[in-house]
C-alpha positions in Angstrom: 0.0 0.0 0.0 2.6 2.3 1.1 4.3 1.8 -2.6 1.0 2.3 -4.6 0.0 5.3 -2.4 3.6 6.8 -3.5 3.4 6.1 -6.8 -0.3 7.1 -7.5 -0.7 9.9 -5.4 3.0 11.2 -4.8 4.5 10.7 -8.1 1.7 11.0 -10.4 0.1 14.1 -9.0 2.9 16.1 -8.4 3.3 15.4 -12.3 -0.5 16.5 -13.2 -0.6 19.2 -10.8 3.0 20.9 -11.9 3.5 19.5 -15.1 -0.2 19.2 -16.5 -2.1 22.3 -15.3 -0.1 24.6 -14.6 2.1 24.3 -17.4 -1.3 24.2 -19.6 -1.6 27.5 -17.9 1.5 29.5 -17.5 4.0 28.0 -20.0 1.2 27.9 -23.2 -0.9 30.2 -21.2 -1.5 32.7 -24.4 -2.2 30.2 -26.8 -4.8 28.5 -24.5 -6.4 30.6 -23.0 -6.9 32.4 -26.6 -8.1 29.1 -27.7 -11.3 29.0 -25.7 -14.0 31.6 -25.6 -14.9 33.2 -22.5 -17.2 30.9 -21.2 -16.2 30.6 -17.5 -13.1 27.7 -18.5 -10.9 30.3 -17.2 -12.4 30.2 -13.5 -12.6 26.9 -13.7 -8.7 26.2 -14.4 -8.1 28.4 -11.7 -10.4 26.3 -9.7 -8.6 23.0 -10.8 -5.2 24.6 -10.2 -6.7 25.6 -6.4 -8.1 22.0 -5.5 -5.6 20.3 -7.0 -3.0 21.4 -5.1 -5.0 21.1 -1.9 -5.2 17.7 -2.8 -1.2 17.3 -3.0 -0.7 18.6 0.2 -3.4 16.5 1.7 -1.6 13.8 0.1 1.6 14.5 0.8 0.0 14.4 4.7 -1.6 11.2 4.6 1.7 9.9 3.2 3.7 11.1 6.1 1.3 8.9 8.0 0.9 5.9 6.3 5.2 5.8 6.1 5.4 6.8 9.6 3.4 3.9 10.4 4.7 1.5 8.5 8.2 2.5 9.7 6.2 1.6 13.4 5.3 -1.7 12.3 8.8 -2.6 11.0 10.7 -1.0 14.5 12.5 1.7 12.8 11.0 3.8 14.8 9.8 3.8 18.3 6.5 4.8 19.1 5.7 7.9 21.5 5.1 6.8 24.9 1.8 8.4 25.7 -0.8 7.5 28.3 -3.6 7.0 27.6 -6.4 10.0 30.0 -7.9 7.4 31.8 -4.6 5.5 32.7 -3.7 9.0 33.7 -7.0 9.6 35.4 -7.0 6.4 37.6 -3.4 6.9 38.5 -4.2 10.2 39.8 -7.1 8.8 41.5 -4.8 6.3 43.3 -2.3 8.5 44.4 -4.7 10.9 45.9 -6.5 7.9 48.6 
């Protein structure tokens, strides 16, 4: 999973989101945007270009996690050592009888 997810989502839409649209945009932007009448396509590449990018950051977040977990799972790295609040609430408890 970790592989696909890299792949697919890292790889793949850093390449549509910086090679695809905004290259459509800014590198052939005269040419294209010439090309269509103006029909409201020119908000909606500027919407594409917005989402799309929120997408590769949420992306690049989720892969953070899913590594960071898998890098658990394998012992490369040692989980936090947090308490759970009600460990912490019944040890408190005790301490104060």
């Amino acid at each position: 999973m970790l592989f696909s997810f890299f792949v697919f989502r890292v790889i793949y839409y850093t390449y549509m989101v910086f090679f695809g649209i905004f290259m459509f945009d800014f590198v052939d932007s005269k040419k294209n945007w010439e090309s269509y009448p103006d029909t409201g396509i020119h908000n909606f590449i500027i919407f594409l270009q917005v989402a799309f990018t929120a997408m590769y950051g949420l992306n690049l977040f989720w892969f953070k996690k899913i590594l960071m977990g898998a890098l658990k799972a394998l012992g490369f790295v040692k989980p936090s050592p947090k308490k759970d609040k009600n460990v912490e609430l019944a040890e408190k408890a005790a301490k104060n009888k």
